[in-house]
Structures are given as C-alpha cells and as structure tokens.
C-alpha positions in Angstrom: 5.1 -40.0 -17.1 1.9 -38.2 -15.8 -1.2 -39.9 -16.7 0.4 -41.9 -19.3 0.3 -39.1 -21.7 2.8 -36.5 -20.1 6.5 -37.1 -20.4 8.0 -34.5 -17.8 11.5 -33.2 -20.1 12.9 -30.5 -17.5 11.7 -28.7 -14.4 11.3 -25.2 -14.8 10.6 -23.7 -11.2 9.7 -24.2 -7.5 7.8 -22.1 -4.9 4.9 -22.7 -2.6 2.7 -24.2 -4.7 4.7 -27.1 -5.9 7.4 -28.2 -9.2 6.5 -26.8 -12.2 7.8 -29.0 -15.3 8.3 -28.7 -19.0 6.4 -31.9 -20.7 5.7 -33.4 -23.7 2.5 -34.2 -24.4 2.7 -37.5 -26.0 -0.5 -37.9 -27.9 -0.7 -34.1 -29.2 3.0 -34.1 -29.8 2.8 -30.7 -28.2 5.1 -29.4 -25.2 3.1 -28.4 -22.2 3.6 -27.7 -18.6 3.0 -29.6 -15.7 2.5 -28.3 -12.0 3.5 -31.2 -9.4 1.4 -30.2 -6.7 2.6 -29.4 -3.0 0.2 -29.6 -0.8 -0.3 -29.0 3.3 -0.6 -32.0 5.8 0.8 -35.5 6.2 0.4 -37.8 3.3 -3.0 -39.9 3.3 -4.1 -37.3 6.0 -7.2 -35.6 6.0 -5.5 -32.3 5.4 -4.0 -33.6 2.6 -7.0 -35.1 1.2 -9.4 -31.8 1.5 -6.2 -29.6 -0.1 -5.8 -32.6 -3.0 -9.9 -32.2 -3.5 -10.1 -28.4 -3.1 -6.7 -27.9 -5.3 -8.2 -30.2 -8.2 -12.0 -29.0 -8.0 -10.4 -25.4 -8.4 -8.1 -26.1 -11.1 -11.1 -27.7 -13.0 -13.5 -24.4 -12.5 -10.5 -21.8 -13.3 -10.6 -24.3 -16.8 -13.5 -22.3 -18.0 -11.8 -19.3 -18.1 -11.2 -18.2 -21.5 -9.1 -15.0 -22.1 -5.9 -14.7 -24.3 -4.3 -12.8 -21.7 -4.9 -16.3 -19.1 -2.9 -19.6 -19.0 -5.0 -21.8 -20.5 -5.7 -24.7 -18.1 -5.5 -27.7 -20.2 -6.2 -30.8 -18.0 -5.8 -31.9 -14.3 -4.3 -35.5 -13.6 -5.1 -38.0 -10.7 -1.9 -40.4 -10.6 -3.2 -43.9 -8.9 -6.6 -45.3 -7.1 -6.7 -42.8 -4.5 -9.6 -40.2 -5.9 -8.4 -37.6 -3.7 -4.8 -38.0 -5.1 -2.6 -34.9 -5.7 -4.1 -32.9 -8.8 -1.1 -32.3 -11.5 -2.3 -29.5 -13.7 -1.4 -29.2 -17.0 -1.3 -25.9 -19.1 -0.2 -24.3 -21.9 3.2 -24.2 -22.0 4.2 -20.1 -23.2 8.7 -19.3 -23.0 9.7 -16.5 -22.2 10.3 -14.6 -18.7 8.5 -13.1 -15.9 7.8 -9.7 -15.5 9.7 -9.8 -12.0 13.4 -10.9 -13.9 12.8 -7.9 -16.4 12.3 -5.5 -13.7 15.0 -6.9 -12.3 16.9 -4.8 -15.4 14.7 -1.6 -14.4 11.2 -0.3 -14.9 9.3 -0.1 -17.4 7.7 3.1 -18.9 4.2 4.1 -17.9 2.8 3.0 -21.1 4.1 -0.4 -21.4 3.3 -0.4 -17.7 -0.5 0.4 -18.6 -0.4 -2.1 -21.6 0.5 -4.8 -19.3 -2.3 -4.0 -16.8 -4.7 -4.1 -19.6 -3.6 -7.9 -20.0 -3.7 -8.9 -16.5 -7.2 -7.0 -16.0 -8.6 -8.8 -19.1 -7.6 -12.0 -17.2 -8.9 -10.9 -13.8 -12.1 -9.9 -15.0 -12.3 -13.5 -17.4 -11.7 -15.3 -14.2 -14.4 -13.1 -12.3 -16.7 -13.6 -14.6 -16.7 -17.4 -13.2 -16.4 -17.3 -9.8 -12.2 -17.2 -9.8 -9.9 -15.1 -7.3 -6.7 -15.3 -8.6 -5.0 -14.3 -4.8 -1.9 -13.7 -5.8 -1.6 -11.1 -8.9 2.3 -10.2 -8.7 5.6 -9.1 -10.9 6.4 -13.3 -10.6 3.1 -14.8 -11.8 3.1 -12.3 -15.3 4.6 -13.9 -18.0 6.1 -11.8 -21.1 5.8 -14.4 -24.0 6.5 -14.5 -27.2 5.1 -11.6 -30.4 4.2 -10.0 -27.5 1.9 -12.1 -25.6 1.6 -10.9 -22.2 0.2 -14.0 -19.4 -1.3 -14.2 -15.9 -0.1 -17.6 -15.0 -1.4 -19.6 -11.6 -5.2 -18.2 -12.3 -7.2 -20.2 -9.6 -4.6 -22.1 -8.7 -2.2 -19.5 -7.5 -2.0 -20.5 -3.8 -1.9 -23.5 -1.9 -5.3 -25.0 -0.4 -5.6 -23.5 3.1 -2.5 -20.8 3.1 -5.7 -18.5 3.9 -6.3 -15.1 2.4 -3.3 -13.2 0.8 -1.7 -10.8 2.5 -4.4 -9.9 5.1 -5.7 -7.6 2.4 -9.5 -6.7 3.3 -12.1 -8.5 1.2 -10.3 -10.9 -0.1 -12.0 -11.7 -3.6 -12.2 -9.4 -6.7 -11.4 -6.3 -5.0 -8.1 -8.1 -3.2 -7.2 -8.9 -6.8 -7.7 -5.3 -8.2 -6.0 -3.8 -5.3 -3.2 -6.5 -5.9 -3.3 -4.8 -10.0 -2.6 -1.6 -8.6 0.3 -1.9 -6.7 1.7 -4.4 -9.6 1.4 -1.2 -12.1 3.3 0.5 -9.2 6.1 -1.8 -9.4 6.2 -1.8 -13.1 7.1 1.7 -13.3 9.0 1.8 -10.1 10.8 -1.2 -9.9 9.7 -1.6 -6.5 7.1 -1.7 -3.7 4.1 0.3 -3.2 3.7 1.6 0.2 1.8 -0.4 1.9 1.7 -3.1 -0.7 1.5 -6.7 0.9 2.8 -9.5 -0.3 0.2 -10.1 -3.3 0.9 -6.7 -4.3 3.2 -8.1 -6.5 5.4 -5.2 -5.2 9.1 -6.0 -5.0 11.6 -5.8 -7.3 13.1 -9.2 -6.9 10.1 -11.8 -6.7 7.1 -8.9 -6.1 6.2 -8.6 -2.4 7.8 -5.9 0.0 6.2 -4.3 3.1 7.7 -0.9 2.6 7.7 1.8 -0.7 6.7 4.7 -2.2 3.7 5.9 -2.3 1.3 6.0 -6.0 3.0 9.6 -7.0 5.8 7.5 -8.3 3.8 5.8 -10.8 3.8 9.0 -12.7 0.9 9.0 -15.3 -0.6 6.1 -13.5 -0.8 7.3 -10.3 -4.3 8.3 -10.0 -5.6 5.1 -11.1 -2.6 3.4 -8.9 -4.0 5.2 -6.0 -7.6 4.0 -5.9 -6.8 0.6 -7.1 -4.6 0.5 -3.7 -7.4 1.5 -1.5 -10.3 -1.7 -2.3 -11.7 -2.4 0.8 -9.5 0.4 3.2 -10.4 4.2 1.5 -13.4 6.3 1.2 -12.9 6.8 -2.5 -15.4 5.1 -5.0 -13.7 1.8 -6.6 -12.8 2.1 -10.3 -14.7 -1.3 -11.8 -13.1 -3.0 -14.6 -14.6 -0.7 -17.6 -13.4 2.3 -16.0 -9.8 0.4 -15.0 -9.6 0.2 -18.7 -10.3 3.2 -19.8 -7.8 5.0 -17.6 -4.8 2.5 -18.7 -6.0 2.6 -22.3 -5.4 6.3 -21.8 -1.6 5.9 -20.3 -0.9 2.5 -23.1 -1.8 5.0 -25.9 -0.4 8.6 -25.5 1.4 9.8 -27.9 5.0 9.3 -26.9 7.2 12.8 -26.9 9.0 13.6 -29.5 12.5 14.0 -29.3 15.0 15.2 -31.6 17.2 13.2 -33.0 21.0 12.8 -32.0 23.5 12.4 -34.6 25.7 9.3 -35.6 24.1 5.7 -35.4 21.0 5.4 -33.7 21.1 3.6 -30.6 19.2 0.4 -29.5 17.9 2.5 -26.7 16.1 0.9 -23.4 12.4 -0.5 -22.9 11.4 3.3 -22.6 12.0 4.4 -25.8 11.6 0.2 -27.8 8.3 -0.8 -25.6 7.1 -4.0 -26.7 3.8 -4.8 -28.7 1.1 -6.8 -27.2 -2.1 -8.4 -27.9 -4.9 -6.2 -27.1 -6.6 -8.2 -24.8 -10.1 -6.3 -24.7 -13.0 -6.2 -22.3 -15.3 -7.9 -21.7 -13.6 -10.8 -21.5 -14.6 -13.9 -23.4 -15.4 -16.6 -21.0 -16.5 -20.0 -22.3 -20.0 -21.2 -21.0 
C-alpha cells in the first residue's frame, strides 16, 4: 500500500526512472498507476536526498499541466518521516500500447504519423506553457490508448534527477523537445532512426533511440517539417514555433487520402495505412490550468 490509499495490483514496466505499477486507488475505487521511484546515490545520502526533492518538486509543477493529449499527474506520495523520501507519482492509469511496440509491426502512414505529432505537440506546448521540458519525447513514452486517445506519458518526470541533459542535444529546453518531435515523426513513418537522431529522438524501432538513419527525405510528406524540427539549436534555418508546427502536420493528418479502385471479392482488413486510427484533436493552444 502507497500512502494508505494505493493498493499496487501488478507492475507494468521498468527502465531508468524506476517500477511502474498498476494500482487501485482505494478511496476513488479507480485503477491508477504508480511510478516507484529510482533514484541516483546511496540511500540517506545527499544525492539521494537532492534527487528525492528535485524528483517530487518537479512531479508537483508538471501537475499543472492540463492537456488531453498529457498523462495527468494525479498525486505524488512521501512514504515515512523522512521529508525528502522517494516521491511515488501517481497518474492516470490509460491501457493500451506504446507507440514503439506498434512500430515494432511497421510504420505508420504519414497522416496518422502527423496526427500523432499533433498530440504530442499539444502536450509539449501545455507543459511549456509552465515551465516543463519533457527531455525525453520518444516512440516508448507515446501511449496509443483507448477511442483513440493518443498520450505523452513521463511529462516532467521523464528522466532521473541528475542524468543531465538528453542526448547532448544543444539547448536543452523547448527546442531539445521539438527537435526530439521531429525525429519521432521520422520514426513513425520510417520505423527507424533519423540520421543524426540521439537518444531522445525517440528514433529507433525497438525502444526509440539509434545513433545512425536516414536522413528527413524518408518521412515523405513530412519531411520538410521533419527537417527543421531536426535542426533546433544546430542549422541556419528559422525554427518552426508551435502554431506553425501545427499547421504543417494539420496539413499531412488531413489530405485527402488517394483513391484507389476497388479489388474484387471480400474486402480486406488492410494495414494501419489504409485503417488509420481516429484521435482526439488535441488543439492549440493548449489548455493549462492556472
């Protein structure tokens, strides 16, 4: 039990920034998750106490943001008497899988490509809006829910207290994240790295990061807008902001799709190209709560 409210039912994942668990959330009757917290340093060392303080302050700012598109940060526990305990964070809990295991099957077409990175930048630009870097926008940390519902998970609390900047990419703030959406729209329609893509790139088909690729012609119709979202901070071209980002997915998400005659006999379930998948439309601005 987690704050005598949280009964952990099932863990469903580890990496570097700890166990996440399925819970129950006793007094709301609701199933949530739970993020057990791994943090740098020796236990009751002063490592360990600045990560535990940075880790919870964080988790509590990247609360206030408020986008459909953005795992809702429900509540961050302290277990015992020690205020600078390990921060659990709880959050909505949303089934389904990550963008990484579907590409994992193949790419996606450009427009459910584009729709996804209209999600993702509705939820960069929500957690902007407050003063959040996400720092690690990849294939693993995009979660395809259910009706559609597409998620940034991890936002402001996507990498461990002191693991430093991600992926030595230049300025590491905003413009690390868009440069980080770029080379995930890459992947999407690739189902593998962008060239020159580090490891927050969310560039690799198996868990997003490579150090090797193609270069943005292979993103087809995104390819313009993948190749100046890859430069932030390294080209002479002028950065697309986020109203512009959106225009020039919005574009690719809703082309008309060609038309093709139809084959005879019984139609065919056909693959993600030709299906898609619906999704919320997330919007911008994004809503942010005060």
């Amino acid at each position: 039990m987690v704050g005598e409210r949280y009964r952990l039912l099932a863990p469903l994942g580890s990496g570097a920034s700890g166990t996440l668990w399925r819970a129950l959330d006793e007094r709301a009757g609701t199933e949530v998750a739970v993020r057990e917290p791994r943090l740098p340093g020796d236990p009751g060392g002063e490592v360990r106490r600045r990560a535990a303080h940075r880790l919870g302050h964080e988790a509590r700012a990247a609360a206030r943001v408020d986008h459909p598109a953005a795992l809702a940060i429900l509540d961050v526990v302290v277990e015992g008497a020690v205020p600078d305990g390990p921060p659990w964070i709880v959050t909505e809990y949303v089934p389904g899988e990550s963008l990484r295991d579907v590409l994992a099957r193949g790419p996606l077409a450009a427009p459910e490509a584009a729709r996804v990175g209209l999600a993702v930048l509705g939820a960069l630009t929500a957690a902007h809006a407050v003063g959040i870097v996400h720092r690690d926008v990849r294939a693993a940390n995009v979660l395809l829910g259910p009706h559609g519902r597409i998620v940034l998970t991890d936002v402001g609390t996507a990498r461990p207290p002191g693991a430093g900047d991600p992926g030595g990419i230049p300025g590491a703030g905003p413009a690390a994240d868009l440069r980080s959406l770029g080379a995930l729209l890459h992947t999407a329609v690739t189902a593998g790295p962008a060239n020159g893509a580090g490891p927050a790139g969310g560039a690799g088909p198996a868990d997003g990061a490579g150090p090797e690729g193609a270069g943005p012609e292979g993103a087809g119709p995104l390819a313009p807008l993948v190749r100046r979202l890859l430069a932030y901070g390294t080209g002479p071209e002028p950065y697309p902001g986020a109203r512009e980002t959106e225009a020039a997915l919005r574009a690719v998400a809703e082309a008309p799709a060609p038309s093709v005659p139809s084959a005879p006999g019984p139609a065919s379930a056909g693959g993600r190209a030709a299906a898609g998948f619906p999704v919320a439309d997330p919007g911008l601005p994004a809503r942010t709560t005060p």
